[in-house]
N, C-alpha and C positions, 0 to 999 in steps of 0.2 A: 462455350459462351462466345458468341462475336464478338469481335476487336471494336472498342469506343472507336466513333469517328476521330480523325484529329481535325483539327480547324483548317489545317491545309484540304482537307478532301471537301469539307463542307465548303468552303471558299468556294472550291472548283464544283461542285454543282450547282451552287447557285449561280457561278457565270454562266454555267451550261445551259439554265432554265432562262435566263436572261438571251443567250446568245439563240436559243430558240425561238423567244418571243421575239427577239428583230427580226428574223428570216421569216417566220410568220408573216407581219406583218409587211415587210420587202416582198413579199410573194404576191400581196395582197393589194400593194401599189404595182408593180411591175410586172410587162411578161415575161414568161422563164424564157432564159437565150439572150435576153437584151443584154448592150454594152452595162447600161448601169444597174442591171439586174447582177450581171456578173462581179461587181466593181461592190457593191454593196454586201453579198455574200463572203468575199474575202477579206473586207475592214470592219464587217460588223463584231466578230468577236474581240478582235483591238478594242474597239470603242467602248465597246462595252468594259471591257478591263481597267481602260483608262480612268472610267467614269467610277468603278467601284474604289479602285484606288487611290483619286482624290479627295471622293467622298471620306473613305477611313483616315487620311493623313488629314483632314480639316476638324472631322469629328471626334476622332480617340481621342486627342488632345484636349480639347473642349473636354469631355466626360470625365476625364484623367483630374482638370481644373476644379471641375465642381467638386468632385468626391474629396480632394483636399481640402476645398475651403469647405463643405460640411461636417470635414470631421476637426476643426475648427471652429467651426460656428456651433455648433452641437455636440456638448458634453454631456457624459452621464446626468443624471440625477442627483443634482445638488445633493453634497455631504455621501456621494457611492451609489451601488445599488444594492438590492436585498440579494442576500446571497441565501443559494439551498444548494443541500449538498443532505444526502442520506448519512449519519454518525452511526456506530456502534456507542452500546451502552458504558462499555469501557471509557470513552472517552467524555471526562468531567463538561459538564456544564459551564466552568470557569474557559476550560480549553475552548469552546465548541464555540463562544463567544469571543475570545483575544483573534482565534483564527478567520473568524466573520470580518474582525475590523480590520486585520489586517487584509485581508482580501477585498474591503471595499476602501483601504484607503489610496491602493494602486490604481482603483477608477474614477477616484473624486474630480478629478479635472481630466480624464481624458476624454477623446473626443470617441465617437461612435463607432469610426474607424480604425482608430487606435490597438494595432498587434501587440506592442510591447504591451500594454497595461496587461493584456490577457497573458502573456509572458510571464512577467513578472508577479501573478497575483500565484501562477502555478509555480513558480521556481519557492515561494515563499512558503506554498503548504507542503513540498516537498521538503526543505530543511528543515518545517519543524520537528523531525522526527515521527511524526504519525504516519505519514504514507507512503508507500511503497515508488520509487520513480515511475512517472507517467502519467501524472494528473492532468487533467485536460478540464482546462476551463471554459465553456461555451456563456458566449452572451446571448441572453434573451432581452429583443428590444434596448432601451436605452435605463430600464428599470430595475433588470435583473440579471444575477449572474447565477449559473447553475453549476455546479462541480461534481465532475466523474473521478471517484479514486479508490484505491484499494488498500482502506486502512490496514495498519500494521496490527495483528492480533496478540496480545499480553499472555505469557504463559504461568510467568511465577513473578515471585518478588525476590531480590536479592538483598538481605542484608548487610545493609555497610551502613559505620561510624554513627549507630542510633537511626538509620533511615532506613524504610522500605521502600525501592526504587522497582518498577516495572518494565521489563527485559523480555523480549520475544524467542521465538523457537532460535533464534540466529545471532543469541547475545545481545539483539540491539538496543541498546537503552530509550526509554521510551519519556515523553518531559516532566514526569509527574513522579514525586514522591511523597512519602508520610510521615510522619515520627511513627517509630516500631510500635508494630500491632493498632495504629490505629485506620489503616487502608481500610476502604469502605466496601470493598470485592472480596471474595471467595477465592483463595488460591493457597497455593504450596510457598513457604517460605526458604531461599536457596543462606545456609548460613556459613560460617566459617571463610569465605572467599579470603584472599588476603590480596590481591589486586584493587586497587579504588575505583568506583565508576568514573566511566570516562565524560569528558568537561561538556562534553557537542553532543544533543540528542543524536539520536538516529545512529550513532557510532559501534563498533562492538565493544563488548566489555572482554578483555582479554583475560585470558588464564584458561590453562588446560582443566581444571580441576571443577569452573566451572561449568564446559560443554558437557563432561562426565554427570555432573548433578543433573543437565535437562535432558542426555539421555535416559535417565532412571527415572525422572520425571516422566517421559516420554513413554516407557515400559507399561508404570503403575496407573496414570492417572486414567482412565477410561475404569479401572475396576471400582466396583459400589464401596470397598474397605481403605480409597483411598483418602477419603474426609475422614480418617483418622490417622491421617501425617500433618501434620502439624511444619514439619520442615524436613529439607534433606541437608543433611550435616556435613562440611566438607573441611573441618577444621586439622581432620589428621591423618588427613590425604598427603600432606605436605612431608610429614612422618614417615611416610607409606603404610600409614594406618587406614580401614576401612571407609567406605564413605557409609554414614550411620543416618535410619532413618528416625526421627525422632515425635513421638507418638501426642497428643492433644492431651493427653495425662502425664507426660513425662517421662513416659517409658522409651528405651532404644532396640532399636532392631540392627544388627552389624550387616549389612546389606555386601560391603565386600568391592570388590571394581568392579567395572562395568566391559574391560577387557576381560579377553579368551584367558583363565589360569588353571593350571592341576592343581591348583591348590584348592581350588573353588569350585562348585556346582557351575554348571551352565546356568545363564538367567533364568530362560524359563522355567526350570526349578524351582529357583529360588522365590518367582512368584507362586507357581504350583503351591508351596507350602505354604504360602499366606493367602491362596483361594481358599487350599483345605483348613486351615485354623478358620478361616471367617464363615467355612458352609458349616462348619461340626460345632465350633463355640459361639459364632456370631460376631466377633471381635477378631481385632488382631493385635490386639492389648496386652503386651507381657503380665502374666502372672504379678500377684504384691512382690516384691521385693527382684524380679528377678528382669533379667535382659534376655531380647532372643538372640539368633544367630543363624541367618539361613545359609549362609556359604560350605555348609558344610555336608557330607554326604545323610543327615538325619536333622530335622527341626530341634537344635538346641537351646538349652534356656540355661542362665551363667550367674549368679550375682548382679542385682542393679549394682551402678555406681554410687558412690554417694555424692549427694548433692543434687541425685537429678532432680529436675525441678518441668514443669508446665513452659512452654514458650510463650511469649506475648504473638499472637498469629494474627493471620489478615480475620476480618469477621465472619465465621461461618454460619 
């Protein structure tokens, strides 16, 4: 691909087209050989230079003048502009509207030319947590603003302190939570954690025990038998007890870690053995009364606990 001109080489051929058209025209007065024939071909290109660059040192300034005072005289659109921007369904109606107004109230009084407003409207939908660094906000006209970004996608819900909070493949907390079981999405409920969500959207939520739950997350959820997990249990990890997958009837599956152990099957195993329960039974539903166990070199089934019980889950 050819190298863009820069403005220096463009300069110089248009003096060159200019410094033509004098000798042209000197040609066209004078005979070739004459004193001022000769006298005119050696100060025509000067002149000409001089003449382009009084011109620009009169004019840029002037241009420079206007453009300030119009983005002064001419502001957005009384009260901002209409802002569009493509959402994902994930994100509430309530959000999709706070984050509109906050992005048209960074335009409300600026002027046409104004960088910082566009600045500022993107620094704003970057901290709220939804999107990823890099939004770029383009103005269309002085009526509209348009927004390029690339929302943060929700994997699970994590609960903490009677809330279900929405957390991406990377921890990150996302601005939106529920009281347990009443989220209006379809997802895996992460429990047990014992770290608090953290205060600032967009943040990670710390603890090792929960990167473990959205690796297993991560494993199970693409197979058809995983709308019957209901949650991944991390409450006795802390113990160094298993991490327990726990079923939309209330049954547990002892799932085990998600590190290399001899104590335990490799993962894919251990999913193998809940492909094959759900192509032969249809389910991957423990038996009444009993628990599974796939960590182990055979699909075992143990004593339910008592008490198990159903979880309050996102809505499926």
């Amino acid at each position: 691909m050819p190298a863009k001109p820069t403005n220096t080489s463009a300069l110089r051929r248009r003096l060159e087209v200019l410094s033509t058209w004098w000798s042209d025209k000197v040609a066209s007065w004078l005979p070739e050989g004459s004193p001022r024939r000769v006298w005119c071909d050696r100060t025509g290109g000067i002149l000409v230079g001089l003449v382009v660059i009084l011109a620009g040192a009169w004019g840029v300034p002037r241009l420079v003048a206007r453009a300030d005072l119009m983005s002064r005289e001419q502001p957005m659109t009384a009260g901002g502009p209409t802002v569009r921007f493509a959402h994902p369904e994930w994100i509430p109606d309530t959000e999709i509207a706070r984050l509109e107004v906050a992005v048209r109230s960074e335009f409300a009084d600026a002027g046409v030319f104004d960088r910082s407003a566009i600045d500022r409207a993107a620094a704003s939908l970057e901290q709220s947590g939804w999107f990823d660094p890099g939004v770029v906000v383009q103005r269309v006209g002085r009526s509209e603003v348009c927004i390029v970004s690339q929302p943060r996608r929700p994997v699970a819900f994590v609960r903490h302190g009677g809330r279900d909070h929405l957390i991406d493949a990377q921890t990150r907390i996302l601005p939106v939570a529920w009281t347990a079981g009443d989220a209006p999405f379809v997802g895996v409920v992460i429990i047990g954690t014992t770290q608090p969500p953290p205060e600032q959207p967009g943040m990670p939520w710390s603890g090792t025990a929960l990167r473990q739950g959205l690796a297993v997350l991560a494993l199970i959820s693409a197979k058809p038998w995983c709308r019957e997990v209901s949650a991944i249990d991390l409450s006795e990890v802390r113990d160094g007890g298993p991490i327990t997958l726990r079923t939309v009837k209330g049954g547990r599956i002892a799932w085990g870690s998600v590190e290399p152990s001899a104590a335990e099957v490799p993962l894919e195993t251990r999913v193998a053995y809940l492909d094959r329960l759900h192509s032969v039974v249809g389910t991957i539903e423990p038996p009444p009364g009993r628990d599974l166990d796939v960590r182990l070199d055979y699909l075992a089934t143990t004593p339910s606990r008592a008490g198990s019980q159903p979880l309050a889950s996102a809505k499926r």
